[in-house]
C-alpha positions in Angstrom: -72.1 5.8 -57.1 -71.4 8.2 -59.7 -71.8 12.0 -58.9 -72.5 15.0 -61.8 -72.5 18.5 -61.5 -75.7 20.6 -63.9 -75.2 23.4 -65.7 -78.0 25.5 -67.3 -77.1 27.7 -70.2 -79.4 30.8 -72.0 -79.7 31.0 -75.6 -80.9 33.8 -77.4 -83.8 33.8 -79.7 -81.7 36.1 -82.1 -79.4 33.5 -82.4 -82.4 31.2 -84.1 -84.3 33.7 -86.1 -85.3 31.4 -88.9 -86.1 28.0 -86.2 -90.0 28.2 -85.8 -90.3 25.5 -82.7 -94.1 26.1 -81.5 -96.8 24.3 -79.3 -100.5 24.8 -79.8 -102.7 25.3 -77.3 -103.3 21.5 -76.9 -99.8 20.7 -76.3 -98.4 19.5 -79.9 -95.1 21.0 -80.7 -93.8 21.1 -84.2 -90.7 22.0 -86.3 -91.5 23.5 -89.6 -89.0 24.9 -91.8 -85.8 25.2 -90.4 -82.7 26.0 -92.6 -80.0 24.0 -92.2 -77.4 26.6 -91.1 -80.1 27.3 -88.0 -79.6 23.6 -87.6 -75.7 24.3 -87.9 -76.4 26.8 -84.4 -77.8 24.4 -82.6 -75.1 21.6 -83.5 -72.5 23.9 -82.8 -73.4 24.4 -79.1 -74.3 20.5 -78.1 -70.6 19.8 -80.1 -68.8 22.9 -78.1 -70.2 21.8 -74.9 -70.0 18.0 -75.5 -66.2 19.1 -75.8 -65.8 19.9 -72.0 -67.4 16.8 -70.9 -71.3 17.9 -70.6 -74.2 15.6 -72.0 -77.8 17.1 -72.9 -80.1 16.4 -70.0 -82.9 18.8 -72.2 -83.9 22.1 -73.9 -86.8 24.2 -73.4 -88.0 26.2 -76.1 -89.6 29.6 -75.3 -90.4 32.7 -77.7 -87.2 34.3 -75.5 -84.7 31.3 -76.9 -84.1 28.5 -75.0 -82.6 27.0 -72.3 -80.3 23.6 -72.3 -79.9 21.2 -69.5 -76.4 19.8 -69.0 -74.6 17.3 -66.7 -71.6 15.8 -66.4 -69.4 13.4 -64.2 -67.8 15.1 -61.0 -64.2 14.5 -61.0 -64.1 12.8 -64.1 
């Protein structure tokens, strides 16, 4: 049976000035208007952690920044 460890990682808001991620009050989310270099953050954090071994479990978006969900074999 495999085994994983879970990390959970902050990121800033300042670091995605430009990404305008919102929900409405009935629950749709949308991306409008993201430059590419604010995509270029993002990718840079799944590649640096993909690196050491972690997979995305999830992100949660929040007017703070957002939070990503990571696992990853024990003893792998």
């Amino acid at each position: 049976m495999e085994r994983y460890e879970y990390a959970i990682t902050r990121h800033p808001a300042e670091s995605f000035k430009q990404v305008a991620y919102f929900c409405a009050d009935d629950g749709t989310c949308a991306l409008e208007d993201v430059p590419v270099d604010q995509v270029s953050v993002l990718e840079g954090i799944l590649n640096e952690r993909g690196l050491e071994g972690w997979e995305l479990v999830q992100v949660a978006f929040g007017k703070d920044g957002l939070l990503a969900f990571w696992k990853r074999p024990l003893g792998g």
